[in-house]
N, C-alpha and C positions, 0 to 999 in steps of 0.2 A: 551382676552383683556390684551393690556401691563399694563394696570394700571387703579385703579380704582378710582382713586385721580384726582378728575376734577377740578381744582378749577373755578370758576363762572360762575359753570353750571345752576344755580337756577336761576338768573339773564341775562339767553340769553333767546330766542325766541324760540318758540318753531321748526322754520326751521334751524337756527342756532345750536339746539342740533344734531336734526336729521344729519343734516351736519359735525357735529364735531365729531358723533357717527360711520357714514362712514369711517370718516378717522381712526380712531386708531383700528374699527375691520372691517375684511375682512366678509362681509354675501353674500349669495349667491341674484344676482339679484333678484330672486323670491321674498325672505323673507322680504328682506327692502324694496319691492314693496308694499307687503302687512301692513307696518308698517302705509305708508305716505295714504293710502287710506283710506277714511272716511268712506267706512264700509267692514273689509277684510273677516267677515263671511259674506260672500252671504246668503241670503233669501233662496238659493237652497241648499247650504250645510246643515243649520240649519235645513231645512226639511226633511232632510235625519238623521239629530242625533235623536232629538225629535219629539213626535208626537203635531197634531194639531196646526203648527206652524202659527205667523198671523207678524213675524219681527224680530229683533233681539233688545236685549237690550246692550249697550254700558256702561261698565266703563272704569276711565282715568287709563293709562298705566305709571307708574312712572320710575323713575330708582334710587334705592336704592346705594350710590356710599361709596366708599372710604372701601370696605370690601376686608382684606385681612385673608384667611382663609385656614390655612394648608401650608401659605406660596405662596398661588396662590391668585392674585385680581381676586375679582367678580364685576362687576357693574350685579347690580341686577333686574328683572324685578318685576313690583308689581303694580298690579290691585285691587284697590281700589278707593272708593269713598269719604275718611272722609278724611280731612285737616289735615297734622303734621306728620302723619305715618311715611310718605317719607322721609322728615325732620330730623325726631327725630332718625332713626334707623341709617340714615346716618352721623349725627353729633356724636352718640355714636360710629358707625364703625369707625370713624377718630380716636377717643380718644385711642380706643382699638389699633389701627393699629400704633400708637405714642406706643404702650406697648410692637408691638409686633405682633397683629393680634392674633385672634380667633384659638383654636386647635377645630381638631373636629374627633369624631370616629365614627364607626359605626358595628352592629353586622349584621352577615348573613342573606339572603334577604329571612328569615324563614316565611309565611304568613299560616291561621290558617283555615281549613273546618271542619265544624263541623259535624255529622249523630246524631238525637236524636232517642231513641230506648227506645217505653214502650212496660207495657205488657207481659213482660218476666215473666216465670216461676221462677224462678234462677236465678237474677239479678248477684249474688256473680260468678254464675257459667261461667254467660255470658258474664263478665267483661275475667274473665281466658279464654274461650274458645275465645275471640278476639286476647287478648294478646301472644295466644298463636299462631295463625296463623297471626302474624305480620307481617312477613315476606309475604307470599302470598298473602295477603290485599297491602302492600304497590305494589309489583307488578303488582299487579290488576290494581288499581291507574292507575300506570306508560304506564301501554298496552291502559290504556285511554286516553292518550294525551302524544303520542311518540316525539313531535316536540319537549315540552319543553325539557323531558330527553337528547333528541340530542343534544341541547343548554348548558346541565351543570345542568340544574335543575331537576326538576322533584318531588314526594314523596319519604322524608326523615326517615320518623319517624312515632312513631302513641300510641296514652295515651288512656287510660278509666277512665272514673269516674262516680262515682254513683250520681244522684241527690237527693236530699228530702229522705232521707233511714229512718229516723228520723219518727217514725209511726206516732207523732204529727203535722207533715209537714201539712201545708194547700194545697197543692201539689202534685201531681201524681210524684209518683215515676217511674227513665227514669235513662236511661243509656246514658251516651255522649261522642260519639268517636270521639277524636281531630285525622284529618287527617296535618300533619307538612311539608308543599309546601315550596319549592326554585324555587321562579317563575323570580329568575335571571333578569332584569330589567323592568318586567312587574309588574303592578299592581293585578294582574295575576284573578281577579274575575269568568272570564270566565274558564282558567285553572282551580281556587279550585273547582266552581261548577261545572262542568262536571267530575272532581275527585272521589270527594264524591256521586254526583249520580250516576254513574257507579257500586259503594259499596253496594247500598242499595241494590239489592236483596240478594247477598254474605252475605252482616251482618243479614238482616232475618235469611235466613236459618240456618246460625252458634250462635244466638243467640236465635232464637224460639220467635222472636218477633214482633213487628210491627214497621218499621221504619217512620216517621213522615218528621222530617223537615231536608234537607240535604243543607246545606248551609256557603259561609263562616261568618269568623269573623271578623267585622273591627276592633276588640281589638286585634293588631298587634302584642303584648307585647312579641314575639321574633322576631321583625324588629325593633331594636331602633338606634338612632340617637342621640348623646351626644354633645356637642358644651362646650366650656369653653373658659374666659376670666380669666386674672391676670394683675391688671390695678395698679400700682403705684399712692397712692393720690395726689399725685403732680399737676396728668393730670386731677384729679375731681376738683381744684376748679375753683369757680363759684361764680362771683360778689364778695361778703363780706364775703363769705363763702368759709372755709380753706379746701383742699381736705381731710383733716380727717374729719369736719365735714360731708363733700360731703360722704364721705365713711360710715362714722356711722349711719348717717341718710337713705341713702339706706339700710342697714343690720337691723336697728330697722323698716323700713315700709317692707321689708320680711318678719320678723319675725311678724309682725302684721297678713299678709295674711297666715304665715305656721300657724297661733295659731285662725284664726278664717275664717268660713265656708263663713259668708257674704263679706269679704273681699276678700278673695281667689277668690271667682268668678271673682270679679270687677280684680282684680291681672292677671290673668290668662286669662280674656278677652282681656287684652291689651299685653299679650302677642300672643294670638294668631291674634292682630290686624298687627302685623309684619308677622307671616307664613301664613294665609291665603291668602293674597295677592300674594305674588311667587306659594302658590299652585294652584289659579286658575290663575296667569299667565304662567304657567307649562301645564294649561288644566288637573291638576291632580282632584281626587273627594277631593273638601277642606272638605263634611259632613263628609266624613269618617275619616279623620286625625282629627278633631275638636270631634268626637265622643271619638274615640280611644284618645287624648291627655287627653281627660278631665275624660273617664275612670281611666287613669294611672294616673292621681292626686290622685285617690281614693283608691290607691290599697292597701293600709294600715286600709283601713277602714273608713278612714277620709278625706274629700274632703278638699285639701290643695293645700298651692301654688306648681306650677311645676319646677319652677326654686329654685335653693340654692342660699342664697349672705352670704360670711364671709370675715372677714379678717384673712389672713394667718399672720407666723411666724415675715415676714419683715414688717407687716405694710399693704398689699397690699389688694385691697379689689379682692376675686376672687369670679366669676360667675360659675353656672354651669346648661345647662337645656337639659335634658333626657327625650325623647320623644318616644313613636311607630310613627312610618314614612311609612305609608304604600300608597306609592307612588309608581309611573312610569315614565319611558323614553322612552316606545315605547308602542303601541296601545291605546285603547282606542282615550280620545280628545288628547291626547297629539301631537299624527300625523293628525288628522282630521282638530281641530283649527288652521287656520295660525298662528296667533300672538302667539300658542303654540311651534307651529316648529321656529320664530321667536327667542323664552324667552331662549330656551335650545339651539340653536346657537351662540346666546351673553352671557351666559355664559360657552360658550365651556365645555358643561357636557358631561361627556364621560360614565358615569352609573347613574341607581338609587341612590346608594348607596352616591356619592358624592350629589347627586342633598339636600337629605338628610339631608347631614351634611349643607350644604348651609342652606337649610332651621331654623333647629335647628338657627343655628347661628345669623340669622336673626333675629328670635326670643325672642332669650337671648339680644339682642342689644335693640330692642325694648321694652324689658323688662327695662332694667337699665334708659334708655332714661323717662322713666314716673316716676320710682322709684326716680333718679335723680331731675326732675322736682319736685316732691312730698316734697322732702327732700330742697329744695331751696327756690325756688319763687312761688311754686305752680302749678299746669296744665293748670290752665286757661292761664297765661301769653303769654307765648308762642302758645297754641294752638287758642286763640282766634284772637290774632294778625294772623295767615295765613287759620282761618274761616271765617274773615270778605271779603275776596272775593267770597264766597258762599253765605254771605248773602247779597254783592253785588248784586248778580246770581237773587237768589231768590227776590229782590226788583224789577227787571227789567231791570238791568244794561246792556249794549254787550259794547263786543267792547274795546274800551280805557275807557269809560267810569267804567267800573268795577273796576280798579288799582283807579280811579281817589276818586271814593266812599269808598273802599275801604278802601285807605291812608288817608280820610278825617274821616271816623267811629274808626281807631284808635287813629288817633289825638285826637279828643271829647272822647275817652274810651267808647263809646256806641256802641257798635256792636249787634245793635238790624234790626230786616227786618223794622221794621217802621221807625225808622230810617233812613233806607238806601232809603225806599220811598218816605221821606223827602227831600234827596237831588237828587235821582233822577230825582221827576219832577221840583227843581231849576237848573239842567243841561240843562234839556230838554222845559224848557222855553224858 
């Protein structure tokens, strides 16, 4: 995409974006076929992913705009169903993108299987006799899934640890071999498990034990994905409010969610109310990034916010959110789902790894985006002014009539469904 900066996109039609989205990116006939059809999972493909299928269910497809990251525009895709998301992440990407745009890193595309082993004689003995034929273990691995190795990836590495050694343990003491995959731009689930199962009769025998459960990890925590902003207060303020306020008041509601466990949640839900959306319009698994995210809040012991806000040396207030990203660009839904092969065409992702950093950055916007509101006028304000066409939706509104309800329940400030039932049947008289 030349450019992610649309301005009065929010305000056209929904044939007029589709239109306006042709024009600036080139997609292959297929994919933007599949965008404009009212339902581009077929009933037949869906039957072939899951079982016992009886339809498919539908959420609205946004486009998060104005993200420039690493120096590249993103217009972003995002599957969601809650009012403001879209909104908010994209009016913060503007702010960021006046600073500068988003930097974003990421580490090797390292994902994690695990083999649990009780029962041993010599636990002490058993941990040394794995480590010691490391080497031969990870080749084993590797003879188990030669495609990836041919690709660049394959097993890397390989840990033991003892579990519950502590005789007070409420717990069967177990030995746990981390198998260390570069599944190079798969999400690679299939690869780790077929890895690790291939091991388990080899770790028997080398450790005189009983191997149990051989499976991977969605605690990614050597696939991480880093995203950072550095926003001059200039570009925070907001109504009455001076961007040092704008700045402080973000950095004091962080520090609310780093210092307390009930806030943190609500904190870190709404962040991940910006990466789950790209992840299932990616077709990635969003349970296992949401798993893994909210793990890595914890890893200190303490379930805290995932993102940092401070102000640096000049003044400026800087972002920063570090995640496990353990996503994909090739198999699984990501090729199956149309509107998946779709999401990674518009934004011309060339690896995992990028897709990643994308996301992160997403995240960290929609982060500051609440924070911001939080520190201002509040979350209601804005977020109810563009939920009151839902509860248009839900009153019985179609049509023209939903804008018309709509802009009448903000007017009166009551954006209640009774309400909106109220003028519905004075339209429809």
């Amino acid at each position: 995409m030349e450019t992610s900066r649309i301005p009065g996109f929010y305000n056209m039609s929904v044939e007029e974006r589709r239109s306006l989205l042709k024009k600036l990116h080139t997609f292959s006939d297929d994919n933007f076929t599949k965008l404009t059809e009212d339902a581009p999972l077929t009933v037949d493909t869906a039957d072939k992913m899951i079982e016992n299928v009886i339809g498919t269910f539908q959420l609205p497809l946004g486009l998060g705009l104005n993200f420039l990251i690493n120096g590249k525009d993103y217009v972003v895709p995002m599957a969601v169903e809650e009012a403001s998301i879209v909104a908010s992440s994209s009016h913060i990407a503007r702010i960021v993108r006046q600073a500068g745009g988003f930097t974003a890193t990421s580490t090797e595309r390292i994902m994690i299987g695990q083999i649990q082993v009780v029962g041993c004689e010599d636990f002490s003995k058993a941990k040394e006799t794995l480590l010691k034929e490391k080497e031969m273990l990870i080749k084993a691995a590797n003879d188990a899934y030669p495609s990836i190795v041919a690709r660049g990836g394959g097993a890397k590495d390989l840990d033991v640890r003892i579990l519950n050694d502590d005789a007070q343990s409420a717990y069967s003491k177990m030995l746990i071999l981390h198998l260390y995959i570069d599944t190079c731009d798969a999400m690679g689930a299939n690869i780790i498990n077929t890895m690790v199962e291939s091991l388990a009769p080899t770790v028997e025998e080398l450790t005189k034990g009983k191997v149990y459960l051989r499976i991977l990890s969605n605690y990614a925590d050597q696939c991480l994905a880093k995203a950072r902003c550095v926003i001059p207060p200039e570009l925070l303020k907001t109504g009455d409010f001076s961007g040092e306020e704008v700045r402080d008041g973000v950095i004091l509601a962080y520090e609310f969610a780093a210092s307390d466990p009930y806030r943190a949640v609500t904190h870190n839900k709404g962040i991940m109310n910006g990466i789950d959306p790209v992840v299932i319009a990616t077709g990635n698994d969003w349970r296992a990034v949401e798993a893994g995210a909210h793990a890595y809040a914890s890893r200190n012991g303490v379930y805290t916010s995932m993102t940092e806000w401070y102000k640096d040396e000049e003044g400026n207030l800087v972002g920063e959110l570090e995640l496990p990203m353990s996503i994909g660009t090739v198999g699984g839904a990501t090729r199956v789902h149309p509107l998946a092969k779709f999401a990674l065409d518009l934004m011309d992702i060339q690896s995992s790894r990028e897709l990643a950093e994308v996301i992160v950055a997403v995240g960290l916007a929609q982060n500051l985006g609440a924070l911001k509101a939080l520190a201002t006028d509040g979350i209601q304000k804005g977020h109810m002014a563009l939920h009151s066409r839902s509860v248009a939706i839900a009153a019985g509104a179609t049509g023209e009539m939903i804008d018309i309800v709509a802009e009448e329940l903000i007017k009166r400030k009551e954006i209640r469904v009774g309400k909106a039932k109220e003028l519905v049947e004075q339209l429809t008289k």
